[in-house]
C-alpha positions in Angstrom: 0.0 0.0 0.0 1.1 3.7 -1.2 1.2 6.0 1.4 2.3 9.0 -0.8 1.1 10.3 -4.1 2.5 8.4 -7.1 4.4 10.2 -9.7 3.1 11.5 -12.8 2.9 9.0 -15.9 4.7 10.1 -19.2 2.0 8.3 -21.0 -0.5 11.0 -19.9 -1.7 14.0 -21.4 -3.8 15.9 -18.5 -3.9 14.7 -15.0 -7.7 15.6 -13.3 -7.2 15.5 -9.9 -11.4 14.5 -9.1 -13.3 14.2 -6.2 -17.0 11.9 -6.9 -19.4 14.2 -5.0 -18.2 17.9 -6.7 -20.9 18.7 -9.1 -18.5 21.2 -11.0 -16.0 18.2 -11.2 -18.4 16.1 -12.5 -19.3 18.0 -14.8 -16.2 19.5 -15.9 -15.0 15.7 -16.7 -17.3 15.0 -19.6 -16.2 18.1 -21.0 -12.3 17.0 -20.5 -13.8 13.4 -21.7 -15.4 15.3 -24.8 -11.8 16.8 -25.7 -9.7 14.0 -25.5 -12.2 12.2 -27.6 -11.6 14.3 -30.4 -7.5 14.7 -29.4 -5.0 12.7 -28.8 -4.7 13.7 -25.2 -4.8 10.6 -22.4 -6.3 11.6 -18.9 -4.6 10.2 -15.7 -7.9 10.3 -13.3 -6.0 11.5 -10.0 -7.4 12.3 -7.0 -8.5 15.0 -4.0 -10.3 15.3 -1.2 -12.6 17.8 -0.3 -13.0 16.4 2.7 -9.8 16.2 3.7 -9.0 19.8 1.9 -11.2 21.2 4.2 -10.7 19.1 7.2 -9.4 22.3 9.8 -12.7 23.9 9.0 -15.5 24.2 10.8 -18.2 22.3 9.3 -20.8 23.4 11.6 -20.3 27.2 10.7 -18.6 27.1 7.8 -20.7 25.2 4.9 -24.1 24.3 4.1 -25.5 21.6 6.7 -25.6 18.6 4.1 -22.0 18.9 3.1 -20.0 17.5 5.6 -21.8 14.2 4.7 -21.1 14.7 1.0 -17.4 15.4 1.5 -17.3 12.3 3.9 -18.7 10.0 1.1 -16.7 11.5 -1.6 -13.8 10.6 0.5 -14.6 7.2 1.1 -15.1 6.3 -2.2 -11.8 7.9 -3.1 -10.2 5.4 -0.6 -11.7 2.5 -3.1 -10.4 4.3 -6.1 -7.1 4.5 -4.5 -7.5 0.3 -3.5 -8.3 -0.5 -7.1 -5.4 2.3 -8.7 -2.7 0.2 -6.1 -4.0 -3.2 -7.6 -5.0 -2.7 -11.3 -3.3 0.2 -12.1 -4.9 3.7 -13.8 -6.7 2.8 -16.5 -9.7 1.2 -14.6 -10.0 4.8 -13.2 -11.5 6.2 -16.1 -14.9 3.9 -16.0 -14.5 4.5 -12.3 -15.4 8.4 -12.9 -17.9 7.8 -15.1 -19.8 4.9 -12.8 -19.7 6.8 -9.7 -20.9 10.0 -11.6 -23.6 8.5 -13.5 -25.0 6.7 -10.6 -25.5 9.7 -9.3 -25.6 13.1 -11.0 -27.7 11.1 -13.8 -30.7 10.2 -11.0 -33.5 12.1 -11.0 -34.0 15.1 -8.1 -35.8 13.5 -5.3 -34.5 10.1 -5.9 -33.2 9.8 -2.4 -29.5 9.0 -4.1 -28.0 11.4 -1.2 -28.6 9.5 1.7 -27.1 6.5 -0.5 -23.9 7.9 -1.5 -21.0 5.5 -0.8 -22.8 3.1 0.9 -21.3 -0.5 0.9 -24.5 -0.8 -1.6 -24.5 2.1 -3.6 -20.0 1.3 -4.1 -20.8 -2.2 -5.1 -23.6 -0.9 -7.7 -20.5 1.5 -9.0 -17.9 -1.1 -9.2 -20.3 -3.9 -11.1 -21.1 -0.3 -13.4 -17.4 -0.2 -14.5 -16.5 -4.1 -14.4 -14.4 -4.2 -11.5 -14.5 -6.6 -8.4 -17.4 -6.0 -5.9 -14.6 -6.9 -2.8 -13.0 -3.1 -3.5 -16.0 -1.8 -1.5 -14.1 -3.2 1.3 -12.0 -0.2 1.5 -14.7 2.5 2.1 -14.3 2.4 5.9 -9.6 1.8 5.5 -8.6 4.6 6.6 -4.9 3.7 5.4 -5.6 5.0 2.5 -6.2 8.8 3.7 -2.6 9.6 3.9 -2.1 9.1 0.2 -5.0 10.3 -0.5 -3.5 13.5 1.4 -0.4 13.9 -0.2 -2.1 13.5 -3.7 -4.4 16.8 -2.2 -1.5 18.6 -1.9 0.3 18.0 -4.6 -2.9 19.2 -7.0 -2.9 22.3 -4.2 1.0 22.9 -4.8 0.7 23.2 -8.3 -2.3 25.9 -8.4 -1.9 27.1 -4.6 -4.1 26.4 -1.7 -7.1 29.6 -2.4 -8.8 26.4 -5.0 -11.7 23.8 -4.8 -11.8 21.1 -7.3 -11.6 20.1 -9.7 -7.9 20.9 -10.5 -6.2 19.9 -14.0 -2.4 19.9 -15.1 -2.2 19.7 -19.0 1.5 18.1 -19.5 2.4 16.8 -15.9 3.7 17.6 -13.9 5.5 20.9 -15.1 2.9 22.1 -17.6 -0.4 24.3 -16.8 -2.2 23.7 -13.8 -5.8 25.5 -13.1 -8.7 24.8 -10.8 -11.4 24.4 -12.7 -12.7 25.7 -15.1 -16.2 25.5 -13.2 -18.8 25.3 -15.9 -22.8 24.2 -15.0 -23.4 22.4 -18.4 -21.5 20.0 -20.6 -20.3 21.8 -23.7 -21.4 20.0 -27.2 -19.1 18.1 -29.0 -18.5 21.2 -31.4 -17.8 23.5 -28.4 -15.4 21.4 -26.3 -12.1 21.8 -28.2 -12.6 24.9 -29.0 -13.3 25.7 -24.8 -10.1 23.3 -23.7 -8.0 25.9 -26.1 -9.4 28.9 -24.7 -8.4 27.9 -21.5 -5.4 26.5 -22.0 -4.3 29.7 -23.7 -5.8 31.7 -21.2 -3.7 29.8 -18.7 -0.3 29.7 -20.4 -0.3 33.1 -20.4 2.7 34.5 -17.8 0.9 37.1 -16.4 -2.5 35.6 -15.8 -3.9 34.6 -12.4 -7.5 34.5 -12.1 -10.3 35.4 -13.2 -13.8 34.6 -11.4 -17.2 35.7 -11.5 -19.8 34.4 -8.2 -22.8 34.4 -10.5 -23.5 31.1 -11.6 -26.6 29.0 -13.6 -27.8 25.8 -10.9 -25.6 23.0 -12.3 -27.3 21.6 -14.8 -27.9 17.5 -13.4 -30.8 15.3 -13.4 -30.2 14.6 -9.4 -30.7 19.2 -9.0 -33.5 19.3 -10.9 -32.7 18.8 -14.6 -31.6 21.2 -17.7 -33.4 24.1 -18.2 -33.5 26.9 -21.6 -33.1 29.6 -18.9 -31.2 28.3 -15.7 -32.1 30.1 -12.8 -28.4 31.7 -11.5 -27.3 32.0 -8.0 -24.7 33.8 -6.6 -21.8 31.3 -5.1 -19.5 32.1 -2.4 -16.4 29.2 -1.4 -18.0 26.5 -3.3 -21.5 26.8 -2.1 -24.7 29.3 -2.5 -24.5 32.4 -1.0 -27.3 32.5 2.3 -27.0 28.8 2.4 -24.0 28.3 5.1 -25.2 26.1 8.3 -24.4 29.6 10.1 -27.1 31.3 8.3 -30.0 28.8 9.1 -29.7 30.1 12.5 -29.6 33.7 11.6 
């Protein structure tokens, strides 16, 4: 067992450094998946915790009342991914994404899927989703794996500093470009992916840039939130949530 991050592969194009339960990760890895569909680019599915990104803060205070569970579940099925990445390697890691993801974010709103999240039922249902042994779900509760699972945090957070979310991408690891995001609430088409991934790209190679950010967002558009919509309703975000929606403010 790997208690510190592994290097990067030469055989990969763009490392995603993923966590399952981040709607803007979710969605922003169809759109990666979209471009190195039509590329020649191989994505390394890497991994970080929000959970354990956050883990000095205050949950209590400092986020929405329902996300200390989410972070908890997205870090215990990280700790399967990281089982199955030991044993088989990366490249089961790819259908991993997409089962986890799809048995979720796909469900309809209402569906009760929170509640269910990386449960030794819902991990099993993911792992027969992307043809991998049922046994991995074993690992949701071995907290061994939290120290790699740790370092692999911080090295996404040393490449982009520590003021980030997820998810974070390097394009041509692990000296090339790294960015969090970009956070997007919709999948781009097929025609619009490319053309995104080089917009950003060369927005981010540029020398001098550092950020640029806008708190205004649509709803992400997911089945399990309520479905797409012509006209998204938009919401102003603050730190990864909605602004007015911190546990603090319940009380205010």
């Amino acid at each position: 067992m790997k208690t510190t991050a592994p290097p990067s592969d030469p055989d990969y194009d763009i490392e995603f450094f993923w966590d399952p339960v981040c709607p803007f990760a979710w969605i922003t890895s169809r759109w990666v998946e979209k471009v190195a569909a039509q590329t020649d680019y191989k994505v390394d599915w890497r991994f970080i915790s929000l959970r354990i990104l956050n883990k000095d803060k205050d949950y209590a205070t400092e986020f929405p009342p329902e996300y200390e569970h989410g972070h908890t579940a997205g870090l215990r099925m990280l700790r399967v991914a990281a089982a199955i990445r030991d044993d088989l390697g990366r490249d089961p890691m790819a259908a991993l994404v997409t089962a986890y993801g799809e048995s979720y974010w796909d469900k309809p709103k209402g569906s009760g899927m929170r509640s269910h999240l990386s449960t030794v039922e819902h991990a099993e249902e993911v792992l027969t989703a992307a043809g991998l042994p049922t046994d991995y779900a074993k690992a949701l509760d071995d907290t061994s794996w939290d120290a790699m699972l740790e370092d692999e945090t911080e090295l996404a957070l040393a490449r982009t500093g520590r003021d980030v979310g997820t998810p974070i991408i390097t394009f041509q690891p692990p000296d090339g470009l790294s960015f969090f995001g970009p956070v997007i609430s919709r999948v781009p088409s097929d025609e619009d992916a490319v053309r995104l991934w080089d917009a950003v790209t060369t927005l981010a190679g540029f020398p001098g840039f550092a950020e640029m950010k806008r708190s205004l967002r649509e709803v992400p558009q997911l089945n399990i939130l309520g479905g797409t919509a012509d006209a998204p309703q938009q919401e102003d975000w603050q730190g990864g949530h909605r602004r007015g929606h911190l546990a603090a403010d319940q009380d205010q």
